[in-house]
C-alpha positions as CSV (number, residue, x, y, z in Angstrom):
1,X,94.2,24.0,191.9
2,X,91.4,25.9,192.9
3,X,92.5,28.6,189.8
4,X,91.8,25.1,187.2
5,X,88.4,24.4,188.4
6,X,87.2,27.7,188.3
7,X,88.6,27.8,184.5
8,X,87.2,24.8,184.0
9,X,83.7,26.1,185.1
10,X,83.8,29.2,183.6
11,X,85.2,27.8,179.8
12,X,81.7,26.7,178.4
13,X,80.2,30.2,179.4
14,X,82.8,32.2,177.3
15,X,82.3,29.8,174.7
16,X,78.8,30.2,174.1
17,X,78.5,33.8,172.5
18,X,80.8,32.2,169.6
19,X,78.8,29.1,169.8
20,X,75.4,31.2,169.4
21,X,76.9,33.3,166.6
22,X,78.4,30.2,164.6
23,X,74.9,28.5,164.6
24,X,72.8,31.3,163.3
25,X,75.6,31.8,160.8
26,X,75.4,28.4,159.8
27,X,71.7,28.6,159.6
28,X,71.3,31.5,157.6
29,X,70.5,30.5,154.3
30,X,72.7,32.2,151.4
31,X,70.7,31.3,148.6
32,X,66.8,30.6,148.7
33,X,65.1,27.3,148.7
34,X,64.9,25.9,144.7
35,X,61.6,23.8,145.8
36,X,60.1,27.0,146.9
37,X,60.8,29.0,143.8
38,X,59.9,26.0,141.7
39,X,56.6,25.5,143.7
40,X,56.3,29.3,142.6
41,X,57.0,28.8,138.5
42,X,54.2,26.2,138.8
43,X,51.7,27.9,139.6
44,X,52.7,30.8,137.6
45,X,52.3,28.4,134.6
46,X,49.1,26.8,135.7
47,X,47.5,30.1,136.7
48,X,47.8,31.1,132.7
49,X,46.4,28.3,131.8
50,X,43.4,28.7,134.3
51,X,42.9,32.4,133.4
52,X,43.0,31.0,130.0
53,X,40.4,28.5,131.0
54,X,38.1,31.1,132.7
55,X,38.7,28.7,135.7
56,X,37.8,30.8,138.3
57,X,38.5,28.3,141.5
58,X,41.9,26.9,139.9
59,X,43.2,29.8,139.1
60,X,42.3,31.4,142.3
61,X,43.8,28.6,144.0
62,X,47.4,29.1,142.2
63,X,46.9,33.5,142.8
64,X,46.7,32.1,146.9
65,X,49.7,29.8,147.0
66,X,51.6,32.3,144.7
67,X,50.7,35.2,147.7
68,X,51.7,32.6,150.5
69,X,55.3,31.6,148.4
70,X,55.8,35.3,147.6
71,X,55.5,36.0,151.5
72,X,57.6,33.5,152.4
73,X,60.3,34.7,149.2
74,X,60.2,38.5,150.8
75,X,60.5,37.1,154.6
76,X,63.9,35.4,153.2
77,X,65.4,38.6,151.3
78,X,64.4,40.8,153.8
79,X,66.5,38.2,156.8
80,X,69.4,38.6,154.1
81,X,69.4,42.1,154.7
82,X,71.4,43.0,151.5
83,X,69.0,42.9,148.5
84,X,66.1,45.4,149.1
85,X,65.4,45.5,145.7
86,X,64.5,41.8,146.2
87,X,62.3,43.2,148.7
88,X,60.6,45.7,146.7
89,X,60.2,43.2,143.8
90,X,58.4,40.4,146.0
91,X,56.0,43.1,147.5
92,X,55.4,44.2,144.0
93,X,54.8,40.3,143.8
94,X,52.4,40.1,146.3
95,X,50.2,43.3,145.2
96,X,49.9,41.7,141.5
97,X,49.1,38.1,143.3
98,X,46.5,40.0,145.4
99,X,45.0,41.4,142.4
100,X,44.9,38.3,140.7
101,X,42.9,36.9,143.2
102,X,40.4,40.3,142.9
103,X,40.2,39.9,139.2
104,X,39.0,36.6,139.2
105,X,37.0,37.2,141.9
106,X,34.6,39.1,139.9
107,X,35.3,37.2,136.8
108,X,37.5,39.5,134.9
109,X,39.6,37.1,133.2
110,X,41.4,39.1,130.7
111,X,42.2,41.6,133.3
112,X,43.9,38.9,135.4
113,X,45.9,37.5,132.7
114,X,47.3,40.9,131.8
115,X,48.3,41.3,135.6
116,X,49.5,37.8,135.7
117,X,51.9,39.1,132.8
118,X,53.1,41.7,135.0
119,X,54.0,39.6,137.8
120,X,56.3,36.9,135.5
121,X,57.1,39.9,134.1
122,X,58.6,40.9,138.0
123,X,59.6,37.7,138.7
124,X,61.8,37.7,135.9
125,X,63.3,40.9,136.7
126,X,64.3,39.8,140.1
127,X,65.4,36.2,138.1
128,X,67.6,38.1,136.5
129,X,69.9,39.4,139.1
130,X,69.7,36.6,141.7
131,X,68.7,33.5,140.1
132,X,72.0,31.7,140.0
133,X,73.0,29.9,136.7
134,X,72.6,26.2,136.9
């Protein structure tokens, strides 16, 4: 009897390595979140138009949410651990987004909309391997 109980006591501990390795699993996301790339295209599109606009706060307002989502889009690849060149793409990203934000800064509009080209010009690049078809 004295064999069961100790079985019985010792069960949940083996269990839990398999128990901790099942939940991360589970919570490792395989694809990344649609809101946060859509949030991303948004102010992709409205920061043209800003640029456009010479709107110096708007459009530096979109250029500082696009750096926070591109953060957050290069944390997720680089937890995937399998796409570096998503990596390299969203750091790419984030030095155009950065830039941006300099440009308009000191008012160079025309310069920002030409680096703001570049980065849908990245972001597509990285669309166009990862980006699954709807």
């Amino acid at each position: 009897m004295s064999n069961q109980l100790s079985w019985r006591r010792r069960a949940p501990w083996l269990l839990l390595p398999a128990l901790c390795w099942a939940g991360v699993a589970l919570t490792a996301p395989d694809a990344i979140d649609s809101d946060l790339m859509q949030a991303l295209e948004d102010h992709n599109t409205e920061l043209a138009s800003n640029l456009a606009q010479a709107d110096a706060k708007a459009a530096d307002t979109n250029a500082a949410e696009m750096l926070k989502l591109l953060q957050q889009v290069q944390a997720f690849y680089t937890a995937r651990g399998d796409a570096p060149d998503a990596v390299a793409v969203s750091a790419q990203g984030l030095q155009l987004a950065a830039r941006i934000r300099q440009q308009v800064a000191t008012r160079q509009f025309e310069a920002a909309a030409g680096t703001a080209t570049d980065l849908s010009r990245s972001c597509k690049s990285c669309h166009n391997v990862y980006k699954k078809p709807r």
